[in-house]
C-alpha positions in Angstrom: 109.9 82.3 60.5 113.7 81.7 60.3 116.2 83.1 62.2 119.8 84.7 61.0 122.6 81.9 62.3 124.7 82.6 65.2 128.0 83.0 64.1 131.0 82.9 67.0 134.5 84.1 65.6 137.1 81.2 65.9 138.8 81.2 69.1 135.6 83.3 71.0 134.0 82.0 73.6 130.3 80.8 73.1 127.8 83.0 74.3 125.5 81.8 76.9 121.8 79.8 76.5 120.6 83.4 78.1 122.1 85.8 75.8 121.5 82.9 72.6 117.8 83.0 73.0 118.3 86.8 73.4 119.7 87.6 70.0 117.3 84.8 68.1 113.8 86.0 69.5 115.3 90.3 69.9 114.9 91.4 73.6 111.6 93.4 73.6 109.8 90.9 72.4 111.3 88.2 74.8 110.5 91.0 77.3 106.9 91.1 76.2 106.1 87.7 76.1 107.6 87.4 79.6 106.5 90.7 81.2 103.1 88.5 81.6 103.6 85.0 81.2 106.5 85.4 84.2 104.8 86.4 86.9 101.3 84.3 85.7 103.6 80.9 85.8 105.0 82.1 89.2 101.5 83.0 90.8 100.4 79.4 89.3 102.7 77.5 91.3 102.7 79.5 94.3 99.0 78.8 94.3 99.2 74.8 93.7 102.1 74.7 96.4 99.7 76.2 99.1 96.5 75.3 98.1 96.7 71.8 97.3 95.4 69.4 100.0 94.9 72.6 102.4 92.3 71.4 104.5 94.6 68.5 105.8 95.2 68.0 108.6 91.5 68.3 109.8 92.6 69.9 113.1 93.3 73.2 114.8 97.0 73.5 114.2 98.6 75.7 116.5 97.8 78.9 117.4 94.8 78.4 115.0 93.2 77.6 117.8 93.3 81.0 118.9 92.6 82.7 115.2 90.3 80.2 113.6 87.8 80.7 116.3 88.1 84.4 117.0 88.1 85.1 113.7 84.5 83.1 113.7 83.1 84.6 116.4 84.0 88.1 115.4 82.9 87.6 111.7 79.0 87.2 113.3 79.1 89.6 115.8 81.8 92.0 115.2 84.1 91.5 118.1 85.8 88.1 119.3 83.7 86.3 121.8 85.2 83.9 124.3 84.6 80.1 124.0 84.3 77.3 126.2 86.9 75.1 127.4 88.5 72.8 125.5 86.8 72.9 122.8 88.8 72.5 120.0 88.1 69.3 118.6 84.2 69.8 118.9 84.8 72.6 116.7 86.8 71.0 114.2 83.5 68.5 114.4 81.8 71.1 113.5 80.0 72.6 116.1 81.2 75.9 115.1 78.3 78.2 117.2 79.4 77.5 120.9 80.8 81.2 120.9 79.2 83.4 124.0 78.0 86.7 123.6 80.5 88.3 126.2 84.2 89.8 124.7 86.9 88.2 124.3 90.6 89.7 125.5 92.7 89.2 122.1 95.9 91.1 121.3 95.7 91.6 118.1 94.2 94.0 116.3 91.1 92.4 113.9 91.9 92.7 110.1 94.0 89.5 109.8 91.0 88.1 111.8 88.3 89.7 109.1 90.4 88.3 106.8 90.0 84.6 108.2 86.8 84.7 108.9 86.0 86.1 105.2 87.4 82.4 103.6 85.4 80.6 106.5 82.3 82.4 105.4 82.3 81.4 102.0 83.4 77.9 102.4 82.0 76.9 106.0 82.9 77.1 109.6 82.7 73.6 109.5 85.5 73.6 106.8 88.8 73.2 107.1 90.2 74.7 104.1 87.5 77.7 104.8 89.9 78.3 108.2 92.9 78.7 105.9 91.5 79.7 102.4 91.8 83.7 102.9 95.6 83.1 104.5 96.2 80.8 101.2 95.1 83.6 98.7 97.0 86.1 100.1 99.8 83.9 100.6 100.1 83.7 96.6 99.1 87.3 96.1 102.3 87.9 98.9 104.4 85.9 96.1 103.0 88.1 92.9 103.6 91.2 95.7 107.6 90.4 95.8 107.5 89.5 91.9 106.4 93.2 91.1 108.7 94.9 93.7 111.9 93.0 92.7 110.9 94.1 89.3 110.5 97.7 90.0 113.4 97.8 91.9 115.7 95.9 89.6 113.8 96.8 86.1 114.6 93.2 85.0 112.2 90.7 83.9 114.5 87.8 84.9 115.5 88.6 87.9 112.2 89.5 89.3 110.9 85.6 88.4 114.0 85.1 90.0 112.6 86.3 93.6 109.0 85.7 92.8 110.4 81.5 92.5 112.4 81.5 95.2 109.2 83.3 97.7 106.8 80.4 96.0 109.2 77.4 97.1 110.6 79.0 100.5 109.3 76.3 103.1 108.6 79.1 105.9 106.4 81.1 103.0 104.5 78.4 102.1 103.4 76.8 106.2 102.3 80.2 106.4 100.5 80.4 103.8 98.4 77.1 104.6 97.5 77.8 108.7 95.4 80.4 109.9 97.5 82.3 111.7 98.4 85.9 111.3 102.1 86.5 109.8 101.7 85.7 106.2 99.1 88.2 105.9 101.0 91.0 108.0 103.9 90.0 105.2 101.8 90.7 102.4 100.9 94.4 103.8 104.6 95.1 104.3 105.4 93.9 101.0 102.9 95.8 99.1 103.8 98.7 100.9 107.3 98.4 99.9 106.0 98.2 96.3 104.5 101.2 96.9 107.4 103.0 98.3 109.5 101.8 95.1 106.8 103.1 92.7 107.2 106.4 94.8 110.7 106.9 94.3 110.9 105.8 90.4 107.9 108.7 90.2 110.2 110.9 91.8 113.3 110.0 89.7 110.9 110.7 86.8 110.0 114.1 87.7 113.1 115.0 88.8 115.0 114.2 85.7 112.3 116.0 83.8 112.8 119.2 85.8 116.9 119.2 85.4 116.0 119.0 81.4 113.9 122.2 81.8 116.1 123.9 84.5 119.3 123.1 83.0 120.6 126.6 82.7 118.4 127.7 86.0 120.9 128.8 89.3 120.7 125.9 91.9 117.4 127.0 94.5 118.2 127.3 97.9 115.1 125.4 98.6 113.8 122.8 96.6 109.9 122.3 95.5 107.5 120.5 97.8 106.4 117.5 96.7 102.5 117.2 97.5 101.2 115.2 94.9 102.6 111.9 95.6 99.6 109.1 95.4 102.0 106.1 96.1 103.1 107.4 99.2 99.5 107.6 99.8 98.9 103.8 99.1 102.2 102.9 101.2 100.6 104.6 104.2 97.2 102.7 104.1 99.0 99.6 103.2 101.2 99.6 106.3 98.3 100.9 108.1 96.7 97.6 107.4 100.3 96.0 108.2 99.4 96.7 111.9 96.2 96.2 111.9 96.6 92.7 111.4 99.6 92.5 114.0 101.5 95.9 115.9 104.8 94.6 114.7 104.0 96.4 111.5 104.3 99.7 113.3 108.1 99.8 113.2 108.0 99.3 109.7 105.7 102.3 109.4 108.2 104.7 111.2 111.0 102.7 109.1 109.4 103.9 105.6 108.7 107.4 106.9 112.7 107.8 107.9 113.7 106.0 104.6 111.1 108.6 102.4 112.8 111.7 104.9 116.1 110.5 103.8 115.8 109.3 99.7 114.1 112.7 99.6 117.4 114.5 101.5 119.7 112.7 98.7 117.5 113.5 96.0 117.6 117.4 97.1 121.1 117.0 97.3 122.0 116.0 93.7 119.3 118.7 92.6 121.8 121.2 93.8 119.5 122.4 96.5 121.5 124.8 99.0 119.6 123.4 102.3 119.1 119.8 101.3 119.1 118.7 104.7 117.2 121.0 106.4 114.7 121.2 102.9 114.0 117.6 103.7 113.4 117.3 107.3 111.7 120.7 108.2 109.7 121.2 104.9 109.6 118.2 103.0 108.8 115.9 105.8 106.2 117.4 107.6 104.3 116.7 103.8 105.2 113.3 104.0 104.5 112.6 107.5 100.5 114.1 106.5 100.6 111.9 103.4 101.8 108.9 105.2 100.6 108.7 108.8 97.2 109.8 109.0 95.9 107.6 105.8 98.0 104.3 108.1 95.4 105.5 110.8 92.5 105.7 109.4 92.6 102.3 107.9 93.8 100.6 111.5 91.2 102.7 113.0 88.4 101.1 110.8 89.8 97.8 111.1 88.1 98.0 114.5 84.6 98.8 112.9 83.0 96.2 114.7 83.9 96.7 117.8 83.2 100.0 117.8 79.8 99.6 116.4 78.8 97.4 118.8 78.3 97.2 122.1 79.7 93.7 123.2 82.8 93.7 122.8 85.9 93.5 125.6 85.8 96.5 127.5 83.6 98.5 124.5 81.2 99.8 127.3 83.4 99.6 130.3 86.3 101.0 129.9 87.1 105.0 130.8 84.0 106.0 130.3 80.5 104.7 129.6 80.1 104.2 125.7 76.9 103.0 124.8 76.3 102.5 120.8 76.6 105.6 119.0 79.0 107.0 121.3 81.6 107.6 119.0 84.0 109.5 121.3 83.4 107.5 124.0 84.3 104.2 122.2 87.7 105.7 120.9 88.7 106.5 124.7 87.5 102.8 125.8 89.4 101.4 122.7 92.7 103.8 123.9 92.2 101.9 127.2 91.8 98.4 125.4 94.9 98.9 123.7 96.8 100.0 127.0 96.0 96.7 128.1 97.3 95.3 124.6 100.4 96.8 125.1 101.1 95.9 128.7 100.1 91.9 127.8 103.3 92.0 124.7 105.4 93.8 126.8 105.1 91.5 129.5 104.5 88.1 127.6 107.3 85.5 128.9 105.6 82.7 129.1 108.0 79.5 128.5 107.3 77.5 125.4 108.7 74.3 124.3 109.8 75.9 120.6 109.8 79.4 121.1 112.9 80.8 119.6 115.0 84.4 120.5 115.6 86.7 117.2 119.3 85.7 116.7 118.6 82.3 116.4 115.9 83.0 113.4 119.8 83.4 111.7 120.8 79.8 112.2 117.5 77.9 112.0 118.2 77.1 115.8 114.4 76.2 116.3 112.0 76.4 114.1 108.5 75.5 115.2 106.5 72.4 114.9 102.9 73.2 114.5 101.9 69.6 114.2 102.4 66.2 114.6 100.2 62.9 114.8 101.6 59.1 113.7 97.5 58.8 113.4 97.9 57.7 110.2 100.0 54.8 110.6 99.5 51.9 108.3 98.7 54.6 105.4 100.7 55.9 102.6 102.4 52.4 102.4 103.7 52.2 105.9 104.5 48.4 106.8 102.5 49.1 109.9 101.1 50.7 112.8 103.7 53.9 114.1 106.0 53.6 111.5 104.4 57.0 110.4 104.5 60.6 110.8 102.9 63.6 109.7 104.5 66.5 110.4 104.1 70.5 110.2 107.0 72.3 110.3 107.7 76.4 109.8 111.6 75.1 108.0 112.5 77.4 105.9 114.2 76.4 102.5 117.9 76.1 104.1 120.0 76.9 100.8 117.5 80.1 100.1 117.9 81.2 103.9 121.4 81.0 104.5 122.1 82.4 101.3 120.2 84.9 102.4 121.7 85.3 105.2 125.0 85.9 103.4 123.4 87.9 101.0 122.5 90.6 103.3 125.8 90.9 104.4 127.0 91.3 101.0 125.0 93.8 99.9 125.3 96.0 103.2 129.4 96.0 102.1 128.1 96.7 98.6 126.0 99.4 99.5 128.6 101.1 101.4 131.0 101.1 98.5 128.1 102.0 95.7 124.9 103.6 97.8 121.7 102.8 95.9 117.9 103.2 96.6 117.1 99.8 95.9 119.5 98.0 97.7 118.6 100.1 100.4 114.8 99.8 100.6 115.8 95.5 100.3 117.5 96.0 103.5 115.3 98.4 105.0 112.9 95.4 104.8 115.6 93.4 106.6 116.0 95.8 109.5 112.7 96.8 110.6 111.1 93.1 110.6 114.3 91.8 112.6 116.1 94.3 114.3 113.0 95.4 116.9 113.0 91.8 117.7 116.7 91.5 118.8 115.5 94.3 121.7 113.1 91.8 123.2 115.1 88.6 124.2 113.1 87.7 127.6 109.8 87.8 125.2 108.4 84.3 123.8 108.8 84.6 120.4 108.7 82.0 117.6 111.3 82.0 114.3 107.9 81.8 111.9 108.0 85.8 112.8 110.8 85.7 110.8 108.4 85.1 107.4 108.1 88.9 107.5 111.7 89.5 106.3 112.1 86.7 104.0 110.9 88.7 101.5 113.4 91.0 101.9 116.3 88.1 102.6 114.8 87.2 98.7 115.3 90.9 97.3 118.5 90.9 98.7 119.3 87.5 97.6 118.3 88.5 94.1 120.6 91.4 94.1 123.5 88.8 94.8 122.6 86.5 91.8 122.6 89.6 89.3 125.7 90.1 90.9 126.4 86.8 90.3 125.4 86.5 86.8 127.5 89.9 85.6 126.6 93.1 83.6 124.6 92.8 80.4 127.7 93.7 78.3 130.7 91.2 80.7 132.4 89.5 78.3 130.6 86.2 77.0 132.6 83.8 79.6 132.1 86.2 82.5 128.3 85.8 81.6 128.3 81.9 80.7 130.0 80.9 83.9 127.3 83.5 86.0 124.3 82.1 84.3 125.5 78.5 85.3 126.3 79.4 89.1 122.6 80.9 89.2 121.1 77.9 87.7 123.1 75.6 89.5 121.7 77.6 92.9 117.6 77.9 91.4 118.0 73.9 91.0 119.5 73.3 94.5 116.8 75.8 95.7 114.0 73.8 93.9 115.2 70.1 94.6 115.6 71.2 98.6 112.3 72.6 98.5 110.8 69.2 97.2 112.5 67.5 99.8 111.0 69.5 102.8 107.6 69.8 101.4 106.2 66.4 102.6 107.6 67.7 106.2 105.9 71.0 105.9 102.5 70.4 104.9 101.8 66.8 106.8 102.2 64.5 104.2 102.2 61.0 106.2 106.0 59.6 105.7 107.8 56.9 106.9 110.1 57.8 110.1 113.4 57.2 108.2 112.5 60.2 106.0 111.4 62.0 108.6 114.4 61.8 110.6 116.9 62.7 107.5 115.3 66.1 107.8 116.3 66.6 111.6 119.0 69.2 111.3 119.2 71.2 113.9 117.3 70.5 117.6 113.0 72.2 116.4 113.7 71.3 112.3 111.1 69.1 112.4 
């Protein structure tokens, strides 16, 4: 096949590689061809970055000391059992059955844990990739998750692989994608429910626009229709119902989505020409939306306690308010309402000092990331001269050229929204708010900055909206559009070549000390 030459008028500036390759192959078939090689390539490498090597280090890595063996004990007898004493490194031996039979006090709600225990199932308690397996799937899927929401909120090809990349080789996604702990999977709940919440609103559009064509010589109602039949709203709610069952932090992003629904729906009333938009929306409209959205996000945390409730065994099952033997329905629910009273007042009260924990505003800086592991064990391997001239190191760093500009891109786009209001926009930083803000009202709390992974994704939509920003309209003139596609390539390779440099540091690759230390940039980096 042979292609018609490009010719450029004397004088003209030369089109871009971009819009070259766009003329010679004809953009929908360039959009075919990447509508599902894109995201396949992008879900490749996100895999290989987490799952290679995973069950290194051979050890209980943090707070997997906590997960990893709840999430054992509960996946045989459908609650979390309490353990012995120090007896983490006699697990990782792999005497994995030294679980009791009395309940365990945890505070956080199962799923994430079912999830946990499912990969250690199916590979071995004994195993250490098994601990982290389930976190490391979903930790790619979390990567295809952001791929399809960038691309329906953007409706470009291109910039959707751009977001999808930049979640695959973010250093904070990928640490938590590769230890059993619980925030990479409450990320790929929130994410997926966002998805959902865009495919709700293009549905909406859809109808909407379809009605005006009908309507067109129609008076504008003083009411508009109620919208009842909306499935994706449906599939947001159980999503973010999942969200918190994993961790409670996904609860403000719940009530976040329902305000955001309440008020897209106000607008969209408003440029329908309805007379009471506002009071169509909250009084008749949201009610709908609250039964579409809330119950379905309580069903699905409710069963994420299945176990507990079905058994008998579990902490406080049969002695809480009242006595609940199995088969007391009723009374389990009132001894799981008091189980959770004492969930609430442990967060609420949780100040206990820790060497890396790190207050919300700081997550903005990279003030203190934390360092989930480190042994010079291996000295003498990996072609150190000798004995502790080693590390290997764990460390939840994001990628720094992908966060701070980030960082900046959210404040860019909350100027830009301002001047030009837009639903996707919005919903990116939506995604900013509720997985930050709550955090900022809790300073005395010990929290860690690898709670931040649940807004990356949203730092990443936000980011993307910069680039295309960055890159120019479709039809900019051919040197507005050259010089855009080089700034964005020149920031995807800085992106990629910082992310090769970390990786060693984030996934305990044994190194020599001077490379550790060049990565010590601020006082927890590494």
């Amino acid at each position: 096949m042979t292609h018609a030459r490009l010719e450029t008028p004397a004088g003209a500036p030369r089109p871009s590689v971009y819009d070259r390759w766009r003329i010679r192959l004809g953009e929908p078939r360039i959009l075919r061809i990447a509508e599902w090689v894109a995201p396949l390539l992008i879900a490749v490498l996100a895999g290989i970055l987490r799952m290679w090597n995973l069950g290194h280090p051979h050890a209980l890595v943090f707070d997997e000391t906590y997960y990893v063996k709840d999430s054992w004990s509960q996946w045989n007898l459908g609650y979390s059992a309490t353990w012995p004493d120090d007896v983490d490194d006699r697990f990782a031996a792999g005497e994995t059955g030294l679980f009791g039979s009395d309940g365990s006090f945890v505070v956080h709600p199962p799923l994430g844990k079912w999830i946990i225990g499912a990969g250690m199932a199916l590979f071995g308690a004994d195993s250490t990739a098994g601990w982290r397996i389930g976190v490391a799937v979903v930790g790619t899927l979390t990567v295809l998750a952001v791929y399809l929401l960038a691309r329906t909120l953007t409706g470009s090809v291109v910039f959707a692989s751009v977001a999808g990349l930049l979640m695959a080789i973010d250093g904070m996604a990928i640490v938590m994608s590769r230890v059993a702990l619980l925030d990479g999977l409450l990320t790929f709940f929130l994410v997926l429910a966002f998805w959902f919440v865009a495919l709700d609103r293009a549905q909406q559009d859809h109808r909407a626009a379809a009605r005006r064509l009908l309507d067109e010589d129609a008076d504008p109602p003083a009411w508009g229709r109620l919208s009842v039949d909306r499935p994706w709203v449906l599939a947001a709610g159980a999503a973010l119902g999942a969200a918190s069952a994993v961790k409670w932090s996904g609860l403000y992003v719940l009530a976040a989505v329902g305000l955001y629904l309440v008020v897209v729906d106000a607008l969209a009333r408003r440029r329908a020409g309805v007379t009471f938009w506002p009071s169509d929306a909250v009084f008749r409209q949201g009610p709908v939306t609250f039964l579409l959205l809330v119950p379905i996000a309580g069903l699905v945390y409710v069963m994420s306690w299945s176990g507990w409730l079905l058994t008998s065994g579990g902490y406080g099952r049969t002695t809480g308010t009242v006595p609940a033997p199995p088969g007391d329905l009723v009374g389990a629910l009132a001894n799981l309402w008091t189980y959770h009273q004492g969930i609430y007042g442990f967060h609420v009260d949780l100040s206990t000092p820790h060497s890396y924990q790190s207050p919300a505003w700081a997550w903005l800086f990279l003030l203190r990331p934390t360092a989930m592991y480190t042994s010079s064990s291996a000295a003498g391997d990996a072609g150190c001269p000798g004995p502790g001239d080693c590390i290997a190191t764990i460390s939840s760093m994001p990628n720094p050229v992908i966060w701070f500009a980030g960082v900046i891109a959210v404040g860019y786009l909350l100027v830009r929204l301002v001047r030009r209001p837009a639903a996707g926009p919005a919903l990116a930083l939506l995604g900013v708010a509720a997985t930050f803000v709550p955090w900022l009202l809790y300073p005395e709390r010990t929290i860690f900055q690898f709670y931040a992974v649940a807004m990356l994704p949203f730092m990443i939509l936000a980011l993307t909206y910069a680039l295309r920003d960055v890159l120019g309209p479709p039809d900019a003139g051919a040197h507005r559009r050259r010089t855009g596609f080089g700034l964005v390539a020149v920031f995807l390779l800085a992106a990629i070549a910082m992310s090769a440099f970390w990786y060693p540091i984030l996934t305990a690759v044994t190194v020599p000390y001077d490379f550790w230390r060049i990565h010590y940039w601020s006082v927890g980096a590494i």
